[in-house]
ROMI-142445 format. One record per residue (C-alpha): residue number from 1; residue in one letter; x, y, z. Coordinates in steps of 0.25 Angstrom, whole numbers. Layout:
// residues N
{atom NUM "A" {X Y Z}}
...
***
This chain:
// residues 373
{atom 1 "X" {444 577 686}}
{atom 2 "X" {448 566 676}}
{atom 3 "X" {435 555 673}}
{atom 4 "X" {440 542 667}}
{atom 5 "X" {434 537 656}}
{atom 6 "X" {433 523 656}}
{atom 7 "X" {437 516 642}}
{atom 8 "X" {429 503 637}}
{atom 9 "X" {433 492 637}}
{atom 10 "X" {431 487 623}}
{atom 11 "X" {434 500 617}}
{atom 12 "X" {430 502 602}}
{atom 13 "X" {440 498 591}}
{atom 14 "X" {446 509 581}}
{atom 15 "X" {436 522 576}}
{atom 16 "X" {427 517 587}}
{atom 17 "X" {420 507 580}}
{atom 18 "X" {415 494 586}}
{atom 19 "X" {420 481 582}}
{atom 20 "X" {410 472 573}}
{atom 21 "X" {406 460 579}}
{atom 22 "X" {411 447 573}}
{atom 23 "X" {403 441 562}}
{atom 24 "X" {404 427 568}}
{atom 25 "X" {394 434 581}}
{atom 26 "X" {386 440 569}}
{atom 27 "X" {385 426 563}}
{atom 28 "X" {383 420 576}}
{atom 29 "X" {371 429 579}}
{atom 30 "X" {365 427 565}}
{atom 31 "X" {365 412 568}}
{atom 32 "X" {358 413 582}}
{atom 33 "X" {348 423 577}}
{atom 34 "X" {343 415 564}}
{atom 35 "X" {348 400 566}}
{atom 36 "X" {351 397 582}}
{atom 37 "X" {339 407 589}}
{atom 38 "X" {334 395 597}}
{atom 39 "X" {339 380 599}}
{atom 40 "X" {327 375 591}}
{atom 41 "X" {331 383 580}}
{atom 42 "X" {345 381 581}}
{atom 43 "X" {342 365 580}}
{atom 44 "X" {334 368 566}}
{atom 45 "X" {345 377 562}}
{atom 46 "X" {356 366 564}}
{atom 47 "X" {346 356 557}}
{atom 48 "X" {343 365 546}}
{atom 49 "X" {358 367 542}}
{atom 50 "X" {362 354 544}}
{atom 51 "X" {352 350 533}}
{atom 52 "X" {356 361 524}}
{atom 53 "X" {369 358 527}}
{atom 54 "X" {369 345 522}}
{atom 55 "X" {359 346 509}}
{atom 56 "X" {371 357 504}}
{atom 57 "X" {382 346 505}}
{atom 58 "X" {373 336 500}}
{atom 59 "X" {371 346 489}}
{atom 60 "X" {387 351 488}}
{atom 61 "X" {389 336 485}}
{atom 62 "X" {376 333 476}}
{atom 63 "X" {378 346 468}}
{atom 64 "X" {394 350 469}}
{atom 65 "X" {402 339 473}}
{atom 66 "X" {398 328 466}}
{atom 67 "X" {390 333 454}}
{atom 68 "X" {393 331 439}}
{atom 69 "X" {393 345 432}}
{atom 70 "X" {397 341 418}}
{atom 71 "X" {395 328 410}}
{atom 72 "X" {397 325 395}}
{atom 73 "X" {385 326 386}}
{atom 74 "X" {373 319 391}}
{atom 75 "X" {381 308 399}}
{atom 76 "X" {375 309 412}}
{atom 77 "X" {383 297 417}}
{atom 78 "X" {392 303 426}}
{atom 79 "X" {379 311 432}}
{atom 80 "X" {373 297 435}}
{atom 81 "X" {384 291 442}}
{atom 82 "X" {384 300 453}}
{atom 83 "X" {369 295 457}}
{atom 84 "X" {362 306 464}}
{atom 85 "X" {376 310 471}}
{atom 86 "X" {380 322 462}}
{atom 87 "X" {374 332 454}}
{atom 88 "X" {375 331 438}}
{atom 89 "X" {375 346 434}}
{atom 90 "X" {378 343 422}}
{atom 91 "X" {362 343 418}}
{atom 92 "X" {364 357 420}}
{atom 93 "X" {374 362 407}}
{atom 94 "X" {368 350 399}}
{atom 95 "X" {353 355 401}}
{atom 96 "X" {354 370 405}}
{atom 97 "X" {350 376 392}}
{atom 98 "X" {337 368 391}}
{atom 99 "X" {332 370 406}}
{atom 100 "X" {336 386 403}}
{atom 101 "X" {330 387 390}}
{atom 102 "X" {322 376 387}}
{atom 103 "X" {318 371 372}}
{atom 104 "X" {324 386 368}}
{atom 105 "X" {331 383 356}}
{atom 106 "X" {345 378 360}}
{atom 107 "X" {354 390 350}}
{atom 108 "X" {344 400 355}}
{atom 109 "X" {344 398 369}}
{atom 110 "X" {353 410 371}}
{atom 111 "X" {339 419 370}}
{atom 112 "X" {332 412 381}}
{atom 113 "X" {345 414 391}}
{atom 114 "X" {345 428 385}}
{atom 115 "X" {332 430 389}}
{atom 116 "X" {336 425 402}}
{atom 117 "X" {347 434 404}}
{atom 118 "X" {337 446 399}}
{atom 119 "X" {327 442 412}}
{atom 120 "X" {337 442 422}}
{atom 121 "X" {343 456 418}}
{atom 122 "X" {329 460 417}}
{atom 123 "X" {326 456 430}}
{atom 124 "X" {339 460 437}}
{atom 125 "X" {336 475 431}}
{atom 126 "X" {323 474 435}}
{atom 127 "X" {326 471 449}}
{atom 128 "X" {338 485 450}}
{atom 129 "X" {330 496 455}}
{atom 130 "X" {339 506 448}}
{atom 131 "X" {331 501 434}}
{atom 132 "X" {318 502 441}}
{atom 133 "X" {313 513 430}}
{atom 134 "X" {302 515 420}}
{atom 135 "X" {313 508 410}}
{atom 136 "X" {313 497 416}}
{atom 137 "X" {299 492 409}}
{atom 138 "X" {306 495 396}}
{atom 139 "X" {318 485 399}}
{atom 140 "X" {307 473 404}}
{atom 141 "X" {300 476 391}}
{atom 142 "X" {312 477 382}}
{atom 143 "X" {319 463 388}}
{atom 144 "X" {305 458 387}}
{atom 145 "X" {305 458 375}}
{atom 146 "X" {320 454 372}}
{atom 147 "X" {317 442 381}}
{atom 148 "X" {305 437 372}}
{atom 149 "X" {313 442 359}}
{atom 150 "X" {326 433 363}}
{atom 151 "X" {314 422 367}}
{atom 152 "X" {307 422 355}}
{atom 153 "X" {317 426 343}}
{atom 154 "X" {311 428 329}}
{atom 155 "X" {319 441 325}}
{atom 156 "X" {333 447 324}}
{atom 157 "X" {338 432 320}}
{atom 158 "X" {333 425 333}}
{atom 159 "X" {323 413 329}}
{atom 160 "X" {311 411 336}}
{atom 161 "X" {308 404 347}}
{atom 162 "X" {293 399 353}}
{atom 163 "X" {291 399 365}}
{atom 164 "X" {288 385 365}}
{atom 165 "X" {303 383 365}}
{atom 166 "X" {304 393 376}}
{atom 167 "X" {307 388 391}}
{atom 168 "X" {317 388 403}}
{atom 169 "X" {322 400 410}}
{atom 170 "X" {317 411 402}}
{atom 171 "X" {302 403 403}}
{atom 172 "X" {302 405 418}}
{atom 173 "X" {307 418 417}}
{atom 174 "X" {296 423 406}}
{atom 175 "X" {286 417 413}}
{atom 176 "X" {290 423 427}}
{atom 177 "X" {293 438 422}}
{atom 178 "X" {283 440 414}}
{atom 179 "X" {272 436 423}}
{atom 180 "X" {279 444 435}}
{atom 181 "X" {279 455 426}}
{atom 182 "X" {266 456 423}}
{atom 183 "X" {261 448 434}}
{atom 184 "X" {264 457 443}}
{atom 185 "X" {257 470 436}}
{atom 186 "X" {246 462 436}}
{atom 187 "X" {245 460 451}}
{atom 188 "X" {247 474 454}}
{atom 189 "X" {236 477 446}}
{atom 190 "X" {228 466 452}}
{atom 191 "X" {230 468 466}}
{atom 192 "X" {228 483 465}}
{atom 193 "X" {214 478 458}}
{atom 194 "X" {210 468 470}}
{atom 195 "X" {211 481 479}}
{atom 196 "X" {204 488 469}}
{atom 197 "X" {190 496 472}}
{atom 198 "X" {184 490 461}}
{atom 199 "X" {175 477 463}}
{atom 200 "X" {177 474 448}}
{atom 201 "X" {192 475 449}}
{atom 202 "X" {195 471 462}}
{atom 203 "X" {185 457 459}}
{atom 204 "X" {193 455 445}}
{atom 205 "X" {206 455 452}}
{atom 206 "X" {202 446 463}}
{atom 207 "X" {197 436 454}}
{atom 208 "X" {210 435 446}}
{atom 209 "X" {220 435 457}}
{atom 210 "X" {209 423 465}}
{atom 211 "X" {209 417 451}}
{atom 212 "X" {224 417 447}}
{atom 213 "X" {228 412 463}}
{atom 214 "X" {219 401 465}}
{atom 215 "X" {224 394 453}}
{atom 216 "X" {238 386 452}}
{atom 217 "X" {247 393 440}}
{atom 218 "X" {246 381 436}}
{atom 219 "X" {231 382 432}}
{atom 220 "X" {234 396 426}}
{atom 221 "X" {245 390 416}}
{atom 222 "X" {234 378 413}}
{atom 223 "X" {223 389 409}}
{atom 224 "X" {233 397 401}}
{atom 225 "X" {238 385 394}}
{atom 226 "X" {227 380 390}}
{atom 227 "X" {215 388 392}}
{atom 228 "X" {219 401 388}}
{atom 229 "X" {223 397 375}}
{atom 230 "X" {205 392 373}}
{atom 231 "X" {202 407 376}}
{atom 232 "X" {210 412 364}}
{atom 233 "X" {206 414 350}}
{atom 234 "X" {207 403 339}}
{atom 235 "X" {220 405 334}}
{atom 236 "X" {228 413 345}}
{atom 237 "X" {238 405 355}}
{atom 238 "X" {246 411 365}}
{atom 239 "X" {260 405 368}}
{atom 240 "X" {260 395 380}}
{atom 241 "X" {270 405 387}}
{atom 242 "X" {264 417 385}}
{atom 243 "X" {250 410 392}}
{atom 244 "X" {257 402 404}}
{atom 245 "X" {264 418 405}}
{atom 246 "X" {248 425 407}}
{atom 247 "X" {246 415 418}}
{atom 248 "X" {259 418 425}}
{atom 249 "X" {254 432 424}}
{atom 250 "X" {239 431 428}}
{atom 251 "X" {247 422 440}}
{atom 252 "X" {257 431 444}}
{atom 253 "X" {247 442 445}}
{atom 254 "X" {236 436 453}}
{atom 255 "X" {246 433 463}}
{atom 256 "X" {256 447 464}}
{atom 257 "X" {243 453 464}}
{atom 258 "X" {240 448 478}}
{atom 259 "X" {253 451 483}}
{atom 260 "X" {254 463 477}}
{atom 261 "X" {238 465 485}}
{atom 262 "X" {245 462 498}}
{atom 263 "X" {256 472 496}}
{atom 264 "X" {243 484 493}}
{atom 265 "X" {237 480 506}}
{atom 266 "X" {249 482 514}}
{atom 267 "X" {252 496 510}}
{atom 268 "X" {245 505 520}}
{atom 269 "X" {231 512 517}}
{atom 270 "X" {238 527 518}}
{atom 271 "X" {247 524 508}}
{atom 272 "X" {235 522 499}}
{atom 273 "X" {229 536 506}}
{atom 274 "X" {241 544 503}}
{atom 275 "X" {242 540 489}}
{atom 276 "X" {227 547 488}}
{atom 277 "X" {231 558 496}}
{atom 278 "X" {242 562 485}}
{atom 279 "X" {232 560 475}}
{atom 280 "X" {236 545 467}}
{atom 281 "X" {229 539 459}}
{atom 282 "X" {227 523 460}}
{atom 283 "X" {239 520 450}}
{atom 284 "X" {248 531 454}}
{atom 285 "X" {245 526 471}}
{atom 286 "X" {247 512 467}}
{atom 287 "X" {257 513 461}}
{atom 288 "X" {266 523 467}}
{atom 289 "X" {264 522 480}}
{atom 290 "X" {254 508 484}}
{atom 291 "X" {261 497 474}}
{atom 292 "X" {275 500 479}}
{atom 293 "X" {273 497 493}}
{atom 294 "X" {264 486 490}}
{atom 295 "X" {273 480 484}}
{atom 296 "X" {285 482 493}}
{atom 297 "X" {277 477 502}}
{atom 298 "X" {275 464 496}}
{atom 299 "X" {290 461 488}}
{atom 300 "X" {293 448 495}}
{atom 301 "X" {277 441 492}}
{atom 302 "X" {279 447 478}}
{atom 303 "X" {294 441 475}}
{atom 304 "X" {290 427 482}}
{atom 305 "X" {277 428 471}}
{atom 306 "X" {288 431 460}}
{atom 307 "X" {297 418 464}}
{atom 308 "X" {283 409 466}}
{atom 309 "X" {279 415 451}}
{atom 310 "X" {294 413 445}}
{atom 311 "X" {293 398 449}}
{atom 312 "X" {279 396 445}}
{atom 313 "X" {282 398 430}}
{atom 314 "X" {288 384 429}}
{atom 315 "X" {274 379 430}}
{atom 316 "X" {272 382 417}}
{atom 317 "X" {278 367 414}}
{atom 318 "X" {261 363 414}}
{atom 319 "X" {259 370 401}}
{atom 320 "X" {272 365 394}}
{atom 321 "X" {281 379 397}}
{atom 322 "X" {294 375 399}}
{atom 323 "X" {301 385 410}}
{atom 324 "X" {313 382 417}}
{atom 325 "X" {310 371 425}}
{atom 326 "X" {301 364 415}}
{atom 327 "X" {316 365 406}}
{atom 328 "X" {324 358 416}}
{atom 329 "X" {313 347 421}}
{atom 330 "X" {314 345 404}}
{atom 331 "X" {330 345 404}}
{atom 332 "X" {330 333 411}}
{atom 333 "X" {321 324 404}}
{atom 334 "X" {335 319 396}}
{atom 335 "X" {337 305 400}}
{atom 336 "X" {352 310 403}}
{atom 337 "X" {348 321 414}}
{atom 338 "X" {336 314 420}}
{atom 339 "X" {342 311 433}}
{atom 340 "X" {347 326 435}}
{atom 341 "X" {336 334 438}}
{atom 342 "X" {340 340 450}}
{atom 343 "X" {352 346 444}}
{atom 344 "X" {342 352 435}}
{atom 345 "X" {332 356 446}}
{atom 346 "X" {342 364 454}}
{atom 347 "X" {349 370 441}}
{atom 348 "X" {334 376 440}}
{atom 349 "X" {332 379 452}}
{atom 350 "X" {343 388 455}}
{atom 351 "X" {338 396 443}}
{atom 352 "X" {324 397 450}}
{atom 353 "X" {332 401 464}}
{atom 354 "X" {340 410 455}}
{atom 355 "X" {330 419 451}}
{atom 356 "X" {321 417 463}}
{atom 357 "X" {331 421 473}}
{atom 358 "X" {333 434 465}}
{atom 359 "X" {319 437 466}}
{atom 360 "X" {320 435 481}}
{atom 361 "X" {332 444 482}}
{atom 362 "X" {327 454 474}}
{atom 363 "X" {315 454 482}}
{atom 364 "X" {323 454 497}}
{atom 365 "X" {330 467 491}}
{atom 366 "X" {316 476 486}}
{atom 367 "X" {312 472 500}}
{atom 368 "X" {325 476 507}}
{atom 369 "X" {324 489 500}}
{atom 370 "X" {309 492 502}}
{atom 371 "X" {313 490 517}}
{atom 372 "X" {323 500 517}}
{atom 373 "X" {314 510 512}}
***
C-alpha cells in the first residue's frame, strides 16, 4: 500500500537552506526594540531626533556650508563678515602649531610632534596582545627615553630645550602616561596593602588613599608647587613639570587603588583557598592567579578613571603648565582671532574625543574577550 506524502507548502529554496529574512524586518525590529517599545518612549524618541536632527543642520550650515577655511595672512575680515553665521577655520592652519606645541621653539618643533608620534605607536603596541611579552618593558623604557631625548636635546647636534618652553600635546600626554604608568603600580600595591593583615600597613594605606581622595587635584598641584619645593634643601629645585608629575602620581594611585580594592573583593574566597592549597606564596597567588580576575573584573571603572585622569592634567594651568588646552585658550588672545574660539575649542576637542574614544574601544574589546573566555 502506497502513503502520500504531503509536500509543504513553502518548500525550502535550493540545498535546503532557509531564506534570510529582509534586513528592512531586522531594521524594523531594532527600532521597536530600542526606540518605539511604548508610546511614551516613542514620543521622546521622536523628540529626541528631531532636536538632534536639527542641531546637525544647523551645524552642517555653521561648520560646512558657510564656513571660511582659508584667509590671507592675519586678515580676519572675511571671517567677520559672516557674523556668527559661518565657521572661520582658518584659525586652525594659522594657529595649529602653537595650540600642538606650544612656546616650543618654532624650527624645532618637529621633535615635539616626533615625540607625539612615538606615544601613539607606543601606545598602539602596547595595546596588541601579540607584543604582550617580558620585551615589552624594554621598548616603554627605550621610547621613554627617545621621547625625553627628542624633548630635551643637548647632544648628537640637537640644542637644548627647558621645559619651561615645553607645552601642548605632548605635555598632556607626558603627564597622563607617566602617571598611568606608575600610578597604577602604585594602586596595586596599595589596595593589596589596605587588605593586608598588618595594622601598620593596612592603617598607612588607608590614610594615603583617605588623604589623597578627600582633596581636589587642585590642592595637590598647589602643595607641589609651592610647598614642596620649602621641604627641599638650600640649593636643590626640582622642575615645575616633574612636581605637578608626582601629584598626578600620588593622585592616580589613591584612586586605582580603590578600584583595583573592589575588583580583589569580588573574586571568590576559594580562589584565594586553592592558591594555598597548591602551595603560593602571596606574590606568586596575587599575581598569578588573584590580580588578573580582579582586574577583569573591574576593566570598564578602571578605563572610565583613565579618561577622568587624562582630562584632569589640563588643570595644571593653576601652576603656570602649559598643556593642550592652556595652548589653545593662549592662541586666541591675538586681537585678530579673538572672536573664534569655538573654532578653536572644537579643533581641541576632537583631539581629546580622539584619544578618549580609543581608550573606551579598547576597553569594550578586553571586556568582549574576557567574556568569551
Amino acid at each position: 500500500m502506497t502513503t502520500l506524502t504531503s509536500v509543504p507548502e513553502n518548500p525550502l529554496p535550493f540545498g535546503g537552506a532557509r531564506s534570510r529574512r529582509p534586513a528592512g524586518g531586522r531594521a524594523v525590529r531594532w527600532l521597536r526594540a530600542n526606540l518605539f517599545p511604548s508610546i511614551p518612549s516613542g514620543i521622546i524618541s521622536l523628540l529626541l531626533i528631531f532636536v538632534l536632527g536639527k542641531a546637525c543642520v544647523s551645524f552642517v550650515q555653521w561648520g560646512i556650508a558657510n564656513a571660511i577655511w582659508v584667509v590671507s595672512g592675519n586678515d580676519t575680515s572675511a571671517c567677520r563678515a559672516l557674523r556668527g553665521l559661518g565657521a572661520c577655520w582658518a584659525v586652525i592652519p594659522e594657529k595649529y602649531r602653537f595650540i600642538l606645541f606650544g612656546t616650543y621653539p618654532f624650527s624645532e618643533q618637529w621633535r615635539p610632534a616626533l615625540a607625539t608620534l612615538t606615544f601613539i605607536a607606543l601606545f598602539f603596541v602596547s595595546s596588541r596582545r601579540s607584543f604582550w611579552r617580558k620585551e615589552l618593558v624594554l621598548v616603554w623604557a627605550a621610547a621613554l627615553v627617545v621621547i625625553g631625548f627628542l624633548m630635551w636635546g643637548g647632544a648628537f647636534g640637537l640644542s637644548f630645550v627647558s621645559q619651561e618652553r615645553w607645552g601642548g600635546l605632548p605635555v598632556t600626554l607626558i603627564l597622563a602616561t607617566f602617571g598611568l604608568a606608575f600610578g597604577f603600580p602604585l594602586g596595586i600595591l596599595v589596595a593589596l596593602g589596605r587588605r593586608s593583615k598588618l595594622p601598620a600597613i593596612r592603617s598607612l594605606c588607608v590614610l594615603y588613599v583617605e588623604l589623597i581622595r578627600g582633596v581636589p587635584l587642585i590642592s595637590l598641584l598647589f602643595m607641589a608647587s609651592v610647598m614642596f619645593p620649602l621641604f627641599m634643601p638650600d640649593g636643590v629645585n626640582i622642575d615645575k613639570l616633574l612636581r605637578a608629575q608626582i601629584a598626578f602620581i600620588l593622585y592616580a594611585g589613591a584612586y586605582l587603588a580603590e578600584v583595583i580594592r573592589g575588583g580583589l573583593q569580588a573574586v571568590p574566597r576559594g580562589q584565594h583557598e586553592a592558591a594555598d592549597a597548591l602551595g603560593l606564596g602571596y606574590w606568586q597567588k596575587n599575581g598569578l592567579i588573584i590580580l588578573p580576575q580582579a582586574i577583569r573584573h573591574v576593566i570598564p571603572p578602571l578605563v572610565n578613571t583613565f579618561i577622568a585622569f587624562f582630562k584632569d592634567t589640563s588643570l595644571v594651568l593653576i601652576i603656570g603648565i602649559f598643556d593642550l588646552l592652556t595652548t589653545a585658550k593662549t592662541a586666541i588672545i591675538d586681537p585678530a582671532w579673538q572672536s573664534f574660539s569655538v573654532e578653536v575649542y572644537v579643533f581641541v576637542g576632537l583631539i581629546y574625543f580622539a584619544f578618549c574614544f580609543a581608550m573606551s574601544r579598547y576597553s569594550r574589546r578586553l571586556e568582549a574577550q574576557a567574556g568569551s573566555r
